[in-house]
N, C-alpha and C positions, 0 to 999 in steps of 0.2 A: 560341541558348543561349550561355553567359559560359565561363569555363574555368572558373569558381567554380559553377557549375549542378549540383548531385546528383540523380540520379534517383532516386526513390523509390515505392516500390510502396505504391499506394493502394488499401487491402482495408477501409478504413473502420474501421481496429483503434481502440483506444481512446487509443494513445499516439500519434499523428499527429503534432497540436498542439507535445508536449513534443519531440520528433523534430526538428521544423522550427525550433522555438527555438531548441536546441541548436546547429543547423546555423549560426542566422542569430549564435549568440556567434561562433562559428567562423569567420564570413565566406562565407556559403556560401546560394548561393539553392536554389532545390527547384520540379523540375519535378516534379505526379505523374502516375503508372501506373496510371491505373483500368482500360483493356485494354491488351493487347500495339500495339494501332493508336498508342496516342497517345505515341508515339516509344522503343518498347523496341529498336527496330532500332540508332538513335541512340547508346542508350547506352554508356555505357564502365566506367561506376561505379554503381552498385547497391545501394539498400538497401533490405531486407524486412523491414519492422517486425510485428510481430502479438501478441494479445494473447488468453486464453482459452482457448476449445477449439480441440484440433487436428483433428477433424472438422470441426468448423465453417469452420474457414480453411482445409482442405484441398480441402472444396465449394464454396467460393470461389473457390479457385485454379480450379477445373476450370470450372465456371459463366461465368465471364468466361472462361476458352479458354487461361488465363496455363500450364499444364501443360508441354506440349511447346512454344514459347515459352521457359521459363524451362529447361528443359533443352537446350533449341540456346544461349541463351546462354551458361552454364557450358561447356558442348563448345567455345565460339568461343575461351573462355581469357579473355574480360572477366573482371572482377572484380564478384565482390558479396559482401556482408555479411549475414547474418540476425541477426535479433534476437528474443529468447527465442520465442514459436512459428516467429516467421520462421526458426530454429535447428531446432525441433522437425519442420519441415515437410519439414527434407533428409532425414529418417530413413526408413526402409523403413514403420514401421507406429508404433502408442501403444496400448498397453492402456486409455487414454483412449476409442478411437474403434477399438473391436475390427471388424475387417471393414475397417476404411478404408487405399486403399494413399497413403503418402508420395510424395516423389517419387523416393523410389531412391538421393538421392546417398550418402546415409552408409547403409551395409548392417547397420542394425543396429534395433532397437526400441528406444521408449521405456517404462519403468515409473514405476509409482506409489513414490512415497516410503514407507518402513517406517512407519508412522504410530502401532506400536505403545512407543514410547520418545521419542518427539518430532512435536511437533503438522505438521500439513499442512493448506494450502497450506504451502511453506517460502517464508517473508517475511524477507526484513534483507539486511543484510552480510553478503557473504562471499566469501572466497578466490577467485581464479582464477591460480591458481600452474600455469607450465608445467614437466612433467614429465619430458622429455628433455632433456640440458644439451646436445645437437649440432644441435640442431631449434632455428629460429626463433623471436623471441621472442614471436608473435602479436600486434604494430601496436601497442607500447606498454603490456603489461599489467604491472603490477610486486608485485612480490611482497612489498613495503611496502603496497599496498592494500586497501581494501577495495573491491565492487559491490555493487549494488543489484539482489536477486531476488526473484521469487515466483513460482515454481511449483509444482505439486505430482506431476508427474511428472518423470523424469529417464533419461538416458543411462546405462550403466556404461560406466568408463573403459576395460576390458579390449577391448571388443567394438569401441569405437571405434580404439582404437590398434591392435590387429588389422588392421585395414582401413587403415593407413598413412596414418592420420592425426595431424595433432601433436593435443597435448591440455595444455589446464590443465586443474585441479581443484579443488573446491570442497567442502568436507568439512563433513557436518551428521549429527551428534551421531553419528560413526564410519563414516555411511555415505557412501561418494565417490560424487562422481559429474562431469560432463562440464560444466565452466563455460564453457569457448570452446574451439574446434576450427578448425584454417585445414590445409588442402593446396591446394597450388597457386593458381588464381586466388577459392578460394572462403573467405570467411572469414566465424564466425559466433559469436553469444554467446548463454549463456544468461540472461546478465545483462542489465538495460538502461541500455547506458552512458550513454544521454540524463535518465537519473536516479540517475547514480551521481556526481554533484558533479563536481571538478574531474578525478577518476580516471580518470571516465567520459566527459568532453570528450576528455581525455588520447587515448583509446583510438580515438575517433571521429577526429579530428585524425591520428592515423599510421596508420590505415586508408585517408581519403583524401588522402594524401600520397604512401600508399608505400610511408613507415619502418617497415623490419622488421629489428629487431635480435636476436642474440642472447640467448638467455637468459642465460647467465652474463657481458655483456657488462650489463646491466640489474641481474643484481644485484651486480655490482664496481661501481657506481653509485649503489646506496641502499643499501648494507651489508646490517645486521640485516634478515631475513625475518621478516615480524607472523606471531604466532602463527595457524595456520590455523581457520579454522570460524567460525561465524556469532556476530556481537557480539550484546550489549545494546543495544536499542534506545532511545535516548532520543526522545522527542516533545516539538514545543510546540504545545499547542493555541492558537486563537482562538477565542474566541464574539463573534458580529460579528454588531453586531444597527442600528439607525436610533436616532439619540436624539431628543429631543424637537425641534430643529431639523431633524429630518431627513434627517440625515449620518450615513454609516457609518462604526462605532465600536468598538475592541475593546475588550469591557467584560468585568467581573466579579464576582458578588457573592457573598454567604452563603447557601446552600440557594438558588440560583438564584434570587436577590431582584440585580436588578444596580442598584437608585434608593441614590444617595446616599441618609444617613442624617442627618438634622437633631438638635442637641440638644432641639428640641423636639418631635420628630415621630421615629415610624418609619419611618413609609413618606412617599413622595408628594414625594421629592426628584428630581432630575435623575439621569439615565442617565447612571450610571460612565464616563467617556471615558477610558481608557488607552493609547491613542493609533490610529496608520490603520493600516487591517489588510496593506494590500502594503505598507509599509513596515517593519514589525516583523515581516513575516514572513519580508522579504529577511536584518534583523538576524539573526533567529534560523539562518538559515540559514546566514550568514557564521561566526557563533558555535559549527556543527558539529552542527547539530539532523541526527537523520538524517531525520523526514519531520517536515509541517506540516498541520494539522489546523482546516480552516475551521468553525463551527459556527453555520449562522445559524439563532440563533435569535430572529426577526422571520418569517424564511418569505417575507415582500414576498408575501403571499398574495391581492394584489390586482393583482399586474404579472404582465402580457402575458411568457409565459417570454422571449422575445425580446431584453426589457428588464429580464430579472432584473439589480437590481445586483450579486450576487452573480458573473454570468458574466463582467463585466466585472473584480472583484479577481483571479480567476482568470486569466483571459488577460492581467494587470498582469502579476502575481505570478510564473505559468511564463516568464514571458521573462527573467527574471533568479534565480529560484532554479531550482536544477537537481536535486532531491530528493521523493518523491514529496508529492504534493498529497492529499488527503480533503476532501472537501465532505459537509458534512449541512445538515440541513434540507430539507420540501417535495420529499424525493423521493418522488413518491406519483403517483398518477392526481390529474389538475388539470383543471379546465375555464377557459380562459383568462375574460375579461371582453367579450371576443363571441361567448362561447358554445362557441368549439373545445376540442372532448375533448383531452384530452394524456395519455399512458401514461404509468405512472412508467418505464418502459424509455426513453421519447421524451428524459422529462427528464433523465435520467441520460445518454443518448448525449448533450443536450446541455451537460452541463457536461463529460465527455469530452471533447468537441472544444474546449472552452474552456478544458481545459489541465489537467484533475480527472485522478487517475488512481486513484481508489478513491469511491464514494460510500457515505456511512453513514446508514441508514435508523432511526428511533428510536421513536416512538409509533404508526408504519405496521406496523412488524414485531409491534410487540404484540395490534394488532387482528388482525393475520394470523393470530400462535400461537393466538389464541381462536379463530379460526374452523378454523381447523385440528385442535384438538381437538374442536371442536363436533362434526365431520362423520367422528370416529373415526379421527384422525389419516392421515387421507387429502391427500396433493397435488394440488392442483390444476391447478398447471401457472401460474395467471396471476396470481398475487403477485408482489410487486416484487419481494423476493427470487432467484423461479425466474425470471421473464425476464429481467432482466438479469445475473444467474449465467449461465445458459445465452449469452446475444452474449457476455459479457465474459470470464467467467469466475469462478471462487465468487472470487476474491482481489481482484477488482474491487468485492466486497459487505460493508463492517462492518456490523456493528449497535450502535449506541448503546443502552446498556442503564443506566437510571436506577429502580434499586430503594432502596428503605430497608426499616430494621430494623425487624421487630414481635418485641418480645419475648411470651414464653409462659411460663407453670409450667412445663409440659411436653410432649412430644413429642405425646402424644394429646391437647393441646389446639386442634389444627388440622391439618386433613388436608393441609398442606402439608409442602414438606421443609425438617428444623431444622436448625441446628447445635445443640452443646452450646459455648458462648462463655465465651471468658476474659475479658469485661467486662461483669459483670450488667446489667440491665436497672437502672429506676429502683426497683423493688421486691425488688429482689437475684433475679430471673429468671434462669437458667443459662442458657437455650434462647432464640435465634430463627428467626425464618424471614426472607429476604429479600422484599418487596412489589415487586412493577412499578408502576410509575409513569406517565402519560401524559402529555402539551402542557408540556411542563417541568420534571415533578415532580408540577404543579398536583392532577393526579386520581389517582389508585389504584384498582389492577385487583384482581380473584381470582383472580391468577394469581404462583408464586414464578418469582424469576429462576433456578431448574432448569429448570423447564418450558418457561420462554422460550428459553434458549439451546439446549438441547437440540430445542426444534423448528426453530427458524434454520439448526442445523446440517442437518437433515434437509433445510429448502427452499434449499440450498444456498449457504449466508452463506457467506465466507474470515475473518470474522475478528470476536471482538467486541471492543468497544470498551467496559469495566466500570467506570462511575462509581459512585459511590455516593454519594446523597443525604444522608446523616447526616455524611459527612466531607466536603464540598464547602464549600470556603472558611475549613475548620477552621486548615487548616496542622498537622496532627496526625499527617500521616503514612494513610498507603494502609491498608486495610481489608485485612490480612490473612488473616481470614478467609475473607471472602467471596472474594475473586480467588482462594486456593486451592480451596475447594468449588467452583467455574465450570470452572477447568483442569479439577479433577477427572473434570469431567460431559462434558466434549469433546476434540474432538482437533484443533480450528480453533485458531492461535495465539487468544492474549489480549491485549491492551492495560491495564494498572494506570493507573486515572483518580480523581481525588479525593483533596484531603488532601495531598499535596506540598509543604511547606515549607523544605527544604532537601533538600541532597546524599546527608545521610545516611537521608532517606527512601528515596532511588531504591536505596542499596544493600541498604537492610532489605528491599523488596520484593523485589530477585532474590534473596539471598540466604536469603531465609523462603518465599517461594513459587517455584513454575514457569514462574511470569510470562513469557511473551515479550517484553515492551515494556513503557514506563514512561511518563507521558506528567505534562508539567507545564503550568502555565498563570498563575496571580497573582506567584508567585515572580518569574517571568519579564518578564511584565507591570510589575512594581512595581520591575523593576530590582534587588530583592535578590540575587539569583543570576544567573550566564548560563550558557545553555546548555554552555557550555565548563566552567566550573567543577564543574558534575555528571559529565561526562566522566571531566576530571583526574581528579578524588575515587573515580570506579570506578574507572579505571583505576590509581593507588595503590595501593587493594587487590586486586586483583589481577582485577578482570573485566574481559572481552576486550571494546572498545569503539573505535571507528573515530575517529581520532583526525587525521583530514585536515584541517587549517584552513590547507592553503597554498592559495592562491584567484587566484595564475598562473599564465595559460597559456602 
């Protein structure tokens, strides 16, 4: 082994991939730890990536034998790092995984986030501000930034500093809670600094280095402290789809029509080319996108998963953007083209390891809600949803939800659920209902987008992702309505998708709705806007948004 060699613990989490990238900006190779034989003796420096439930990684840990192992380590005074479950896993116990014991090092439990005033999973930016000015600065963390989290259970700060440990914190919607914790040779986060941009190299960088500075020595260094607690998320999507030469392309149309338009023709032009999807995903990300959103829609529903091209933009793509990834499309059960079954869990761990840290499911999850209520709103257990919720975790699972408007006279004119609308119908209709849509838009269900979300949440989705087919390519601005009725119905952040044509879209949506996330895409594309300038624009009026675009390390 190099003096540049990191050990890393290999429990098959979902973040591996983005981990080892991060390392490889860094200068730093990676041996892994699938058992204690394959050199944990060796080691000197330590890192425990994990991702999901803390059950699941805690029968992991014991399964492979890593248990007592990983506790003579820490006793030896090595150093190691955990990273968000890798964090969770030091704890005594999780209301998570009631019965399951931790490994003991932090003598305290984990709980669920208050969910009744603010959505969970908790997703975005935010705070990891250290709370003792005589305590250690914890390996680079500064109080100018933002990290990247998602969990939906959590430490309290009180229980941990009890037990003489330093502590940052991380404040969401009033309730604190426990973002990085170091004593002695053990340090750990609940962030993941290998997707937290340059913040998050920062952090990984003076961890294995060393540097441990002072708190008040960090902030005599960046002055002003950012206001604490979780930003506005901005997004840039791609839809990335094969054009007629058979190159992948980030494209875009009106109501999901992505064919140039001829003056003499409507349809039956070439496929929109707005440029290559790892290179405008790197731009968006230098531009201060906080995540980036693949969407293919082609599916390549005739490759060998192996040879999806899809897993290839993704392992381009994490080696140089450091900010979480989403892949949709074709996450389903597949039968290859010799015949081999494939899970959609199979294909989801495989874009996992190709660099994916969320996958979004979209016409899969609808056939699922229908069969789900067919059978008396019963679980099944083997939706894509519930298996890969359960390996990954629900924050691992968006749903793409493509509904349009049916207007009505009135509320008894369709046993679905209405709204009463501030922009009649064509017939001066008050009332509509939103429709599910399938293969694009292409088909329409009898089913409203209440009943879809609201079952997603039940088969354990983190998060949806609410397009809407009437404003898609409008530039008119986000469906206000409908993304507040959706928040309404659940307690999984949201994503505002469709309609985006400038800055002061993204602010009418937080600003009018509950919106978690905001997500843009043609603006972006067409070069009208950048990511940076939606930013600026909230951040003027006064929304808390993560504003890191210094990109040295």
């Amino acid at each position: 082994m190099t003096a540049n060699t990191v050990y890393v613990l290999d429990l098959e989490s979902g973040n591996l991939r983005s981990l080892q990238n991060a390392l490889a900006k860094l200068g730093y190779d990676v041996k892994w730890i699938k058992t204690p034989e394959d050199g944990l003796d060796e080691a000197q420096i330590l890192l425990f990536p994990g991702v999901g439930n803390f059950g699941h990684t805690v029968a992991n840990l014991r399964r492979r034998g890593f248990v007592e192992p990983l506790k003579a380590y820490i006793a030896s005074g090595r150093r190691i790092m955990g990273i968000c479950v890798g964090l969770q896993a030091l704890f005594t116990g999780s209301t998570e995984s009631p019965g399951v014991e931790g490994l003991g090092i932090i003598p305290a439990q984990l709980e669920k986030f208050d969910d009744s005033n603010k959505s969970v999973p908790h997703i975005g930016w935010n705070s990891a501000a250290v709370i003792d000015e005589d305590k250690q600065g914890l390996y680079g963390l500064r109080p100018d930034s933002k990290y990247y989290y998602v969990h939906s259970y959590r430490a309290s700060v009180a229980a941990v500093v009890a037990a003489g440990w330093t502590v940052a914190t991380g404040n969401y919607n009033g309730e604190e809670f426990v973002g990085a914790v170091c004593k002695d040779n053990v340090f750990a986060t609940q962030f993941h600094p290998e997707k937290s941009g340059v913040a998050g190299l920062k952090v990984l960088r003076a961890f294995l280095e060393g540097e441990v500075i002072s708190k008040s020595a960090v902030e005599a260094a960046v002055g002003a402290v950012v206001k604490p607690g979780l930003t506005k998320r901005v997004i840039a999507c791609l839809d990335v789809r094969t054009n007629d030469d058979g190159d992948l392309v980030v494209t875009k149309g009106d109501q999901y029509d992505v064919r140039e338009k001829s003056a003499t023709a409507s349809t039956g032009g070439q496929v929109r080319n707005l440029g290559k999807p790892v290179e405008m995903a790197e731009r968006y990300y230098l531009e201060g996108a906080d995540e980036v959103t693949f969407l293919n829609i082609t599916s390549f529903r005739n490759c060998p998963l192996v040879d999806t091209p899809m897993l290839e933009i993704l392992r381009k793509t994490s080696e140089t953007v450091f900010v979480p990834l989403t892949i949709g499309g074709g996450i389903r059960d597949i039968v290859d083209p010799d015949g081999t079954k494939i899970s959609a869990l199979d294909v989801a761990s495989t874009y996992f390891r190709s660099g994916a840290d969320k996958v979004s499911i979209g016409s899969d999850a609808v056939f699922a809600a229908e069969e789900f209520y067919a059978n008396g709103e019963k679980l099944t257990g083997k939706t894509a949803m519930e298996t890969i919720s359960r390996a990954y975790g629900a924050q691992a699972v968006v749903i793409s939800v493509d509904p349009k408007r049916v207007y009505v006279d009135s509320p008894d004119a369709t046993t679905h659920h209405v709204i009463k609308t501030a922009t009649p119908g064509p017939n001066g209709e008050v009332y509509a209902w939103y429709q599910c849509t399938v293969k694009g838009g292409r088909e329409t269900r009898d089913m409203d987008v209440i009943q879809l979300v609201t079952a997603m949440e039940k088969m354990g989705a983190g998060e949806i992702l609410l397009n809407c087919i009437n404003k898609d390519g409008t530039n008119s601005g986000f469906d206000l309505e409908l993304i507040q009725d959706v928040k309404d119905a659940v307690s999984i952040p949201v994503i505002a998708s469709s309609g985006a044509g400038k800055p002061d879209h993204f602010l009418e949506v937080f600003e009018k709705t509950t919106t978690d996330a905001a997500l843009g895409a043609g603006m972006f594309h067409r070069g009208e806007y950048k990511v940076s300038d939606v930013k600026q624009y909230l951040s003027e009026h006064g929304l808390l948004v993560r504003n890191e675009l210094e990109f040295s390390l």
